[in-house]
VODRENDO-297979 format. One record per residue (C-alpha): residue number from 1; residue in three letters; x, y, z. Coordinates in Angstrom, 1 decimal, padded with zeros to 4 digits. Example, Ala and Ser with C-alpha at 12.3 -4.5 7.8 and 13.67 -1.06 7.14 Angstrom:
<rodrens>
- 1:ALA:012.3:-004.5:007.8
- 2:SER:013.7:-001.1:007.1
</rodrens>
This chain:
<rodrens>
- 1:UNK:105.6:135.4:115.2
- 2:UNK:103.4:132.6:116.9
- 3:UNK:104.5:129.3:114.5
- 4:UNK:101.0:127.9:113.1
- 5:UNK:099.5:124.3:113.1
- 6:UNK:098.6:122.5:110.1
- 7:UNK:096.7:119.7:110.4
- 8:UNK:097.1:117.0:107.2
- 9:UNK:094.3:115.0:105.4
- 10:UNK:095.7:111.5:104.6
- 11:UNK:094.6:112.8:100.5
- 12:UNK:097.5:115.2:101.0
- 13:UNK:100.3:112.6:101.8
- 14:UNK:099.1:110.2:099.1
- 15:UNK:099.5:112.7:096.6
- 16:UNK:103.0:114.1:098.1
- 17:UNK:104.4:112.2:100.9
- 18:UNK:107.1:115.1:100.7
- 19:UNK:104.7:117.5:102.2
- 20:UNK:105.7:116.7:105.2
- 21:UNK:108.5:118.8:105.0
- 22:UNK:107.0:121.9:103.5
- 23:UNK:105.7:123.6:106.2
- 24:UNK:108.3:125.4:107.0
- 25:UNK:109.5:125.8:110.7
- 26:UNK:105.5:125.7:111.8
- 27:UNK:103.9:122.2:113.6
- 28:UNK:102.3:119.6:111.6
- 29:UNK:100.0:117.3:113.2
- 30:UNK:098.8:113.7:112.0
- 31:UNK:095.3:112.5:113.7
- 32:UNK:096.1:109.1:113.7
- 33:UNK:093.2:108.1:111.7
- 34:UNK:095.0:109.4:108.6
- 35:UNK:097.7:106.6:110.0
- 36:UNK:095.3:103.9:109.5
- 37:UNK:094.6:105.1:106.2
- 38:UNK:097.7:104.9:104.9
- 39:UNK:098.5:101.6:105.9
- 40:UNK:094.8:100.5:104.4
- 41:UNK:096.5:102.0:100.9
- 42:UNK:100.2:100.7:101.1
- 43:UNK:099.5:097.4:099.3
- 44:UNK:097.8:099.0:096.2
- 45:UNK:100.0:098.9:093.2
- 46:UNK:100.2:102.3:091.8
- 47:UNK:101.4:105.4:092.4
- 48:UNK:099.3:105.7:095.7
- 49:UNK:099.9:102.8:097.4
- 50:UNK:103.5:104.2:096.2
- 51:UNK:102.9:107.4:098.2
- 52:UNK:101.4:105.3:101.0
- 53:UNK:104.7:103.8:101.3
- 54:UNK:107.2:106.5:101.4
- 55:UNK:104.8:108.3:103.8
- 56:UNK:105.2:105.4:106.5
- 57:UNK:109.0:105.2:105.4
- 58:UNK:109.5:109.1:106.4
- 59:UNK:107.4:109.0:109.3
- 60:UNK:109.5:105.6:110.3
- 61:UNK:112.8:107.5:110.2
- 62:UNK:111.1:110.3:112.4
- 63:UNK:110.1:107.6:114.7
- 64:UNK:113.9:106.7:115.1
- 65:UNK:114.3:110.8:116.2
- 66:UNK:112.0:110.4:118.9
- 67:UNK:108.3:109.5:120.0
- 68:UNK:105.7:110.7:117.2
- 69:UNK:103.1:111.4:119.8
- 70:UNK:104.9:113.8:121.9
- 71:UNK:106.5:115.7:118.6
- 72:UNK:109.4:114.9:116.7
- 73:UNK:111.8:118.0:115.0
- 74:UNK:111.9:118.2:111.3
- 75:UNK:115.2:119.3:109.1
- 76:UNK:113.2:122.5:108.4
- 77:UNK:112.9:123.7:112.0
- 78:UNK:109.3:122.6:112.5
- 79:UNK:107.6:119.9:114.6
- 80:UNK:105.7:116.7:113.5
- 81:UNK:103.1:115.0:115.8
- 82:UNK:100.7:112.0:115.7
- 83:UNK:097.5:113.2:117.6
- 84:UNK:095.9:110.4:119.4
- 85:UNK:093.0:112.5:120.6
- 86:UNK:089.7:112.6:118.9
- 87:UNK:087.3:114.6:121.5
- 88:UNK:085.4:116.9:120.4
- 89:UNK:086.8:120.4:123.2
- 90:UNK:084.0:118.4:125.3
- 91:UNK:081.1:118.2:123.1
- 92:UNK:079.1:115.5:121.5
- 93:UNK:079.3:115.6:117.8
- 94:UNK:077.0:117.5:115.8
- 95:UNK:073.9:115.3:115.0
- 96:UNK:074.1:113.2:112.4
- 97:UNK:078.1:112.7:112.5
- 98:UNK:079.4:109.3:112.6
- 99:UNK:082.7:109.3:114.8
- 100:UNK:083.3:106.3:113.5
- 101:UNK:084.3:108.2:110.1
- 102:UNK:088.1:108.7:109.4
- 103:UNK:087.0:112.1:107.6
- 104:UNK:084.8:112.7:110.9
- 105:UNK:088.0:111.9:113.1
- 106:UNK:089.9:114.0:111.4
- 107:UNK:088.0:117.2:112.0
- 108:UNK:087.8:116.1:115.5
- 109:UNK:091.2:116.4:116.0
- 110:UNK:091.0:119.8:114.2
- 111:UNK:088.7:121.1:115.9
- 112:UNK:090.1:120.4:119.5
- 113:UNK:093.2:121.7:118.7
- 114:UNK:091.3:124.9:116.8
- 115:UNK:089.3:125.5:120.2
- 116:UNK:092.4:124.6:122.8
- 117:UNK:095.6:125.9:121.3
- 118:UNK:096.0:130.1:121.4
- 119:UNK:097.8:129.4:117.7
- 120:UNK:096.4:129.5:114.6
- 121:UNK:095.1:126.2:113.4
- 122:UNK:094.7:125.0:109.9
- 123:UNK:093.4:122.2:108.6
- 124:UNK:094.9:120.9:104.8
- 125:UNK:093.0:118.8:102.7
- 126:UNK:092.3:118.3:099.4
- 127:UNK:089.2:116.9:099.7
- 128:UNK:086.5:119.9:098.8
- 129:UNK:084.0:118.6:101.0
- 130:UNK:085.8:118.0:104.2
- 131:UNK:087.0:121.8:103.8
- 132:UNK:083.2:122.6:103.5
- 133:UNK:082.8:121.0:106.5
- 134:UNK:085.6:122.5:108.0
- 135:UNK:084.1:126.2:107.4
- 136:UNK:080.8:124.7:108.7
- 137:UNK:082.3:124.0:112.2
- 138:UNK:084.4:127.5:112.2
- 139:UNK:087.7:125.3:111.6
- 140:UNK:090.0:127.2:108.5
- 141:UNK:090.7:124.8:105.8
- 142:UNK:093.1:125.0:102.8
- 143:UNK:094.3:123.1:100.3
- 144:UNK:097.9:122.2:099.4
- 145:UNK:099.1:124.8:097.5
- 146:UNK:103.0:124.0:097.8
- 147:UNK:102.7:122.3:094.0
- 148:UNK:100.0:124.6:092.5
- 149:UNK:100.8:126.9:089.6
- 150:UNK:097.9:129.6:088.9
- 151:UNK:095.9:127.8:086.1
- 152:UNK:093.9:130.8:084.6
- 153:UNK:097.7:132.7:083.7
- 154:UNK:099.6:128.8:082.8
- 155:UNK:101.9:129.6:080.1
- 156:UNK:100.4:129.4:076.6
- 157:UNK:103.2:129.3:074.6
- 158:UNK:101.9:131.7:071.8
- 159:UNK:102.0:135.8:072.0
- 160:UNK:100.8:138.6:069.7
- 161:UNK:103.3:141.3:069.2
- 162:UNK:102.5:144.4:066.7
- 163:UNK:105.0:145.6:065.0
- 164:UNK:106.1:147.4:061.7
- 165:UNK:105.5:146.5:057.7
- 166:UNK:109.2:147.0:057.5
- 167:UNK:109.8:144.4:059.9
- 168:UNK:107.5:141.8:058.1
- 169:UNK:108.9:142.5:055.3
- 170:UNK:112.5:141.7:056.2
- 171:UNK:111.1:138.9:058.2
- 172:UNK:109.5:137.2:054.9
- 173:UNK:112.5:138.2:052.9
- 174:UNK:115.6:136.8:055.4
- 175:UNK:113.3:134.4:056.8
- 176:UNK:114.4:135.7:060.3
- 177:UNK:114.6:139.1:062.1
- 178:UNK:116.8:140.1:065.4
- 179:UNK:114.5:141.2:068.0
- 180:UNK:114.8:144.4:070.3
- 181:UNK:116.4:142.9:074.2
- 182:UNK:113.2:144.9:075.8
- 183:UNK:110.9:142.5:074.3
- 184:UNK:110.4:139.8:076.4
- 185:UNK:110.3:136.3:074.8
- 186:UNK:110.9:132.5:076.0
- 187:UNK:112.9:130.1:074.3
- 188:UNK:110.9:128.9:071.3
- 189:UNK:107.8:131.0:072.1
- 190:UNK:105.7:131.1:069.2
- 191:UNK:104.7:134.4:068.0
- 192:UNK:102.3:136.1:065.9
- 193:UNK:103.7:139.2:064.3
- 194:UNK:100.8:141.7:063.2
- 195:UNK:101.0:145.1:061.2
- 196:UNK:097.3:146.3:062.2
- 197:UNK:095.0:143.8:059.9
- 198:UNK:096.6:144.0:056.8
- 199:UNK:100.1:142.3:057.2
- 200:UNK:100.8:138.9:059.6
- 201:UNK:103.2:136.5:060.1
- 202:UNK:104.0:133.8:062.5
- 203:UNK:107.0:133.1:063.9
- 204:UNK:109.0:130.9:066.6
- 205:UNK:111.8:133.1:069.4
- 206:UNK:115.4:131.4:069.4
- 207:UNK:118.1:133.1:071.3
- 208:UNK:117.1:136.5:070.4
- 209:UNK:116.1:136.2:067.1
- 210:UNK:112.5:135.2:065.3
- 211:UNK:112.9:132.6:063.1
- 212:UNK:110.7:131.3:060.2
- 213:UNK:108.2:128.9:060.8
- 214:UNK:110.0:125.7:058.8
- 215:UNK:108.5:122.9:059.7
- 216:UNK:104.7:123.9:060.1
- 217:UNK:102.9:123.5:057.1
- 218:UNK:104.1:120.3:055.8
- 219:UNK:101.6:116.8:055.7
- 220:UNK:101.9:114.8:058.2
- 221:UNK:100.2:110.7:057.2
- 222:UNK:098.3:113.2:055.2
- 223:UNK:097.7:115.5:058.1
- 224:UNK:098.2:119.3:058.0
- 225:UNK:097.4:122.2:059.8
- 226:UNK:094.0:123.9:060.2
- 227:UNK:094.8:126.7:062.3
- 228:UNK:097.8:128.5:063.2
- 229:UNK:098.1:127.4:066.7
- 230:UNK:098.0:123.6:065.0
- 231:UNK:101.1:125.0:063.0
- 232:UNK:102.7:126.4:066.2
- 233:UNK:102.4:122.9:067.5
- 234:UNK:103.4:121.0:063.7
- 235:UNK:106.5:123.3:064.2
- 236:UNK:106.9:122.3:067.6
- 237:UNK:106.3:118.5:067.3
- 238:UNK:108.8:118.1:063.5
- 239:UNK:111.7:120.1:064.8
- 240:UNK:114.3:117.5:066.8
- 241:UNK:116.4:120.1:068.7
- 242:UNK:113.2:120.4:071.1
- 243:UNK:112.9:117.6:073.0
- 244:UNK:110.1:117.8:075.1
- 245:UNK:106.5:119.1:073.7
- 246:UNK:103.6:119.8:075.5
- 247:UNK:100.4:120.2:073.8
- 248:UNK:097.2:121.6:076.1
- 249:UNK:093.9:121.7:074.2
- 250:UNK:089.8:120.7:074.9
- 251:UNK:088.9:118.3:073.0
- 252:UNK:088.9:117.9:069.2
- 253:UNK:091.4:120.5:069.0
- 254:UNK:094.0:117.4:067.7
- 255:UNK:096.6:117.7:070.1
- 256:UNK:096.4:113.6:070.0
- 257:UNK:096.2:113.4:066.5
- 258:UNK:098.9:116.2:065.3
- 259:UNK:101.7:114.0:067.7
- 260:UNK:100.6:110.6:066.8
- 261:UNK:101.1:111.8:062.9
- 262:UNK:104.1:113.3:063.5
- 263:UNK:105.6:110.4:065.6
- 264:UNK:104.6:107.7:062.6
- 265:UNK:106.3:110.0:060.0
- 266:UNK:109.7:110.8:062.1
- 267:UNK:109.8:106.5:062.9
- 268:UNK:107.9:105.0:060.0
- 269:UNK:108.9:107.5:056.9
- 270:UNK:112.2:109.3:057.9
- 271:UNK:113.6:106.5:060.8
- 272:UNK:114.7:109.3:062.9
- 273:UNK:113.7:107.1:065.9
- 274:UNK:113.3:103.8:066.5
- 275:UNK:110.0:103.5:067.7
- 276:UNK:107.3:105.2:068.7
- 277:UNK:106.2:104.6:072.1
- 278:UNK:102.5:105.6:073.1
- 279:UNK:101.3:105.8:076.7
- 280:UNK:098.3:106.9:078.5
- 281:UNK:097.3:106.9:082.7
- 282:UNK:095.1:104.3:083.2
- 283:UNK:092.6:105.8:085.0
- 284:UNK:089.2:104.8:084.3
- 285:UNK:086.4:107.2:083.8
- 286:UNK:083.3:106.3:085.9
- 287:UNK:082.7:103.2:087.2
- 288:UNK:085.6:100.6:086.2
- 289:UNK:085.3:097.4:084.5
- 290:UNK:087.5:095.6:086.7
- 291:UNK:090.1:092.7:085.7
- 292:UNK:090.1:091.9:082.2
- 293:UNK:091.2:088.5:080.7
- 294:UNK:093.7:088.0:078.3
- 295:UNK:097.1:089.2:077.8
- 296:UNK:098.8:092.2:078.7
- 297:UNK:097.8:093.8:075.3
- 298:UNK:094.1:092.4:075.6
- 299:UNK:093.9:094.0:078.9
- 300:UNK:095.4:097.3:077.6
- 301:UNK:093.0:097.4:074.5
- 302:UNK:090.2:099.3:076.3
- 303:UNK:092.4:101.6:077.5
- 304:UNK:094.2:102.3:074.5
- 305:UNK:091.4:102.3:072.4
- 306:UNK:091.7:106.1:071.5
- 307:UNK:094.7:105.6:070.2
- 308:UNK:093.7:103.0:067.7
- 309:UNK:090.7:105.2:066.7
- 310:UNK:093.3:108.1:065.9
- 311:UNK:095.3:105.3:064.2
- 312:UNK:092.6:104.0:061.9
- 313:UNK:092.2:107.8:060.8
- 314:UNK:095.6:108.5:059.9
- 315:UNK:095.5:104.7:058.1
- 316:UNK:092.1:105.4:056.7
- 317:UNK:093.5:105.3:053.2
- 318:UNK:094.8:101.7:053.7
- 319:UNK:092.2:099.4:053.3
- 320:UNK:092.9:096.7:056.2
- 321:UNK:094.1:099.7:058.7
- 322:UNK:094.3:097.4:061.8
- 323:UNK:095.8:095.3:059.7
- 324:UNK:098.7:097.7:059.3
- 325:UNK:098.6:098.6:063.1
- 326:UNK:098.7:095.3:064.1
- 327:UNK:102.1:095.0:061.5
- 328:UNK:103.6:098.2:063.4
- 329:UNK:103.5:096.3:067.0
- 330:UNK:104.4:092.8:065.9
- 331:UNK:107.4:094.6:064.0
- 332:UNK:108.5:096.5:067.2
- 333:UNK:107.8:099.5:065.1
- 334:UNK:105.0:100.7:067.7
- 335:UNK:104.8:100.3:071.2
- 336:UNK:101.7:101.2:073.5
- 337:UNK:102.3:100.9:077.3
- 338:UNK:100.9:101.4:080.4
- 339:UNK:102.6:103.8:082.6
- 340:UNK:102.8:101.5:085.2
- 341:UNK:105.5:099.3:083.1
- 342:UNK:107.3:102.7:082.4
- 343:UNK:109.5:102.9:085.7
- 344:UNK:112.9:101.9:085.8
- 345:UNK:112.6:101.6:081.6
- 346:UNK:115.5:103.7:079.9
- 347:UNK:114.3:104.5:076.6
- 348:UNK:116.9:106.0:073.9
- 349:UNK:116.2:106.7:070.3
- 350:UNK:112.4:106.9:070.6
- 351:UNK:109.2:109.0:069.9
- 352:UNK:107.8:109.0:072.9
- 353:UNK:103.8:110.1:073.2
- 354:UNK:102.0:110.7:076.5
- 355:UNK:098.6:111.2:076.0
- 356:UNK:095.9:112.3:078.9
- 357:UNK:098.7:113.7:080.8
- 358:UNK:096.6:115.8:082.9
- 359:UNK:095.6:112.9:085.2
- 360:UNK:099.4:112.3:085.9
- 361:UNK:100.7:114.0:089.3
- 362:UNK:103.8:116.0:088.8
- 363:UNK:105.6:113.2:090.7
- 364:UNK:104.3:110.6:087.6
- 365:UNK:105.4:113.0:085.1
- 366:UNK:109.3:113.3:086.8
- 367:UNK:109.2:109.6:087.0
- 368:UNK:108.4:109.5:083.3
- 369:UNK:110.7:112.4:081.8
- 370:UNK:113.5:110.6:083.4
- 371:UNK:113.1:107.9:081.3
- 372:UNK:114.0:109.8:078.5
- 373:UNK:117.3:108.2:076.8
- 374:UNK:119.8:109.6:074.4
- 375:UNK:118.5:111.0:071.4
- 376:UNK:114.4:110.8:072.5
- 377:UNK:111.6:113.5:072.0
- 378:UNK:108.9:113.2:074.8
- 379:UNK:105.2:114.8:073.9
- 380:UNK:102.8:115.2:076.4
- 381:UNK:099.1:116.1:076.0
- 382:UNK:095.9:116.6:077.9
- 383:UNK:093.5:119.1:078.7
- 384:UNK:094.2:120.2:082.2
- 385:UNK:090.1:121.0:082.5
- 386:UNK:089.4:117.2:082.1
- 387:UNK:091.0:115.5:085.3
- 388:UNK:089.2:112.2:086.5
- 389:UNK:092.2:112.0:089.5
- 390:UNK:090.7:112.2:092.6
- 391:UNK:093.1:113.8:093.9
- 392:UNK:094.3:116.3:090.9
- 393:UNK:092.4:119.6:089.6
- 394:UNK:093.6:122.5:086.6
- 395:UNK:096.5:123.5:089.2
- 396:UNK:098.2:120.4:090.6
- 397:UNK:098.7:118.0:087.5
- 398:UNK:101.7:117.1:086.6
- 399:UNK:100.7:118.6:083.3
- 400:UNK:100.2:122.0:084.1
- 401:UNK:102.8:122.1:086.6
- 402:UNK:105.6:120.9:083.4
- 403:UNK:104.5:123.5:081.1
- 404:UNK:105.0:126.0:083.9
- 405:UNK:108.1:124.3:084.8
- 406:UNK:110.1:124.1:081.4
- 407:UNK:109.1:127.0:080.2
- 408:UNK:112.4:129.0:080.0
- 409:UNK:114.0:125.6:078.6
- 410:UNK:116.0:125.8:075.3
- 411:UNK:115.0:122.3:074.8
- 412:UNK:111.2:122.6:075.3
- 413:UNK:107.8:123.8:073.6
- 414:UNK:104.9:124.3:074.3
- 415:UNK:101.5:125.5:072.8
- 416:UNK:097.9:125.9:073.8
- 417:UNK:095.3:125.1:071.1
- 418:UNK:091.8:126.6:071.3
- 419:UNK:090.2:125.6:068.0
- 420:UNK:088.2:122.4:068.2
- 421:UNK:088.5:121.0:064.5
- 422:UNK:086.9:117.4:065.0
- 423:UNK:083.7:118.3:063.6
- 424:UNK:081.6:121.0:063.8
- 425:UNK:079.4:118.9:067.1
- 426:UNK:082.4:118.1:068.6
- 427:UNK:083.5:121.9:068.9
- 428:UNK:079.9:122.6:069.4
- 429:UNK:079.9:120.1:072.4
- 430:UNK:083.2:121.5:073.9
- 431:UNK:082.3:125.4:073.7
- 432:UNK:079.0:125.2:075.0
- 433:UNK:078.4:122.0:077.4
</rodrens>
């Protein structure tokens, strides 16, 4: 078999420099336009500008292998090369193309290699448009798949099984029931047991046995549940021997709410952790305001303001409730942090809450989970469907690709909530715009 070319967008080495290795033993090429883009992006501080500097660090130890524009082997039996030439097989460009565009370059390169290599040529981008393009000019395009899990069947953590009245019944009365080995079940699935329409009962799988649901109806800060996938998550979220949650919901469906309630009563009420540590991306939506002034927790305020609206609910009975938020942080009671103070942390004995998770990459999420410290839960929450990464969609975040991940853990949950319960605009809103 003929080994295949792949050429790579610069997009798909700042969201996984380690792509350049998963290509198995076929030829990867780099136009060298996406070079000069990832040297214009190695001095940002974030998780690109990260990426931007492993990339150049990889292709540096290539370098030491042999020249990059004459082909360099890779561990996996492939070849790497650094493609200086941007004609296009002869032509002019099409009218109306700038060739002074990196994008433009790129499909040059593409397209050359399309029209004068008797292999099969791909180019890889995760930029929709430039694959549009692609397909205009007869070049195949693709994007990344390697860290892609199929959305539309992600793991929802819930599943309907119909059984017997006899088995209800001995379900309600022993508060658990042993399970038949041909019924397929993940570790702490939650399930809804049904006999037709007249008998239910909900349930959560644990080593071969459904257990009793015995955390999810209790108040929460005056919170309970509203639905029973909000009870699934309550049981989820309150029961310490599962130490990492995730929570995927539109919005108003109070995936937020349910683990910020939970985390005050485990750390304010029952001490079970020291503190409870809320983060979010900061990723701004539109166009952003740019530096703030102030301090660290000024600057973060906008950012973090959903949180403090959740907050001011669950306090809504006190009356000074930023008051009494402003008491948990000075107290070291509650912390709210940006991710980008996160790395290197070790963090034992906490709550830990991410929220907007989806706009993590499932590099950000490892970087975060490994944070975890003796004796911490981790939640994470989002709503894969809502990504404002550019370079993210419903099948790449770090989010999705967790859930999908973990789910055959003993030591994590996860459930999928459907019902908006905000208000009847908000659900409104969410179903039908």
């Amino acid at each position: 078999m003929r080994k295949k070319i792949f050429v790579l967008d610069t997009n798909v080495l700042l969201h996984d420099p380690r792509s350049l290795f998963a290509f198995e033993d076929n030829e990867i090429v780099l136009p060298f336009s996406v070079i000069e883009e990832i040297d214009s992006q190695k001095k940002r501080q974030d998780e690109i500008g990260r990426n931007a500097r492993t990339t150049s660090q990889e292709l540096d130890r290539l370098r030491g292998k042999g020249r990059l524009s004459e082909g360099v082997d890779l561990p996996s039996g492939g070849r790497i090369k650094i493609e200086l030439n941007h004609r296009w097989s002869g032509e002019s460009l099409p009218a109306g193309m700038d060739s002074s565009r990196h994008d433009n370059r790129i499909l040059s390169v593409a397209h050359y290699l399309h029209h004068s290599e008797k292999r099969q040529v791909y180019l890889v981008t995760k930029d929709l448009n430039l694959r549009i393009m692609a397909d205009v000019l007869g070049i195949p395009a693709q994007d990344f798949f390697n860290d892609k899990v199929d959305y539309a069947r992600l793991y929802s953590g819930i599943e309907e099984w119909h059984t017997s009245a006899e088995v209800i019944t001995s379900f309600y009365r022993e508060g658990c029931v042993k399970i038949d080995e041909s019924l397929a079940a993940r570790p702490n699935q939650c399930i809804v047991m049904r006999n037709g329409s007249s008998q239910s009962a909900l349930a959560r799988f644990y080593r071969g046995q459904l257990h009793n649901l015995s955390h999810g109806d209790s108040a929460n800060f005056g919170i309970r549940a509203r639905n029973k996938e909000q009870r699934f998550a309550l049981e989820m979220l309150l029961n310490d021997t599962i130490k990492v949650v995730t929570l995927i919901g539109r919005a108003g469906t109070g995936k937020t709410l349910l683990a910020l309630a939970v985390g005050l009563e485990k750390v304010v009420e029952q001490k079970s952790y020291a503190r409870l540590l809320v983060t979010r991306p900061i990723i701004p939506i539109g166009n952003d305001l740019g530096y703030l002034p102030g301090s660290k927790e000024e600057k973060l305020r906008p950012w973090m303001q959903p949180i403090y609206d959740n907050m001011e609910f669950l306090f809504s009975n006190n009356t000074q409730p930023n008051k009494l938020i402003n008491h948990l942080i000075d107290t070291d009671v509650l912390e709210m942090e940006a991710l980008t103070y996160i790395r290197g942390r070790s963090i034992p004995r906490q709550f830990i809450i991410c929220d907007e998770a989806q706009n993590l990459s499932p590099h950000m999420i490892k970087t975060l989970i490994t944070r975890v410290g003796e004796g911490t839960k981790i939640v994470f929450t989002g709503d894969p469907e809502q990504i404002d990464h550019p370079y993210l969609d419903a099948s790449s975040n770090g989010l999705s690709h967790l859930v999908d991940r973990l789910k055959d853990e003993e030591i994590a949950g996860h459930v999928t909530l459907v019902k908006g319960e905000r208000s009847p605009v908000a659900e409104m809103g969410a179903r039908l715009l």
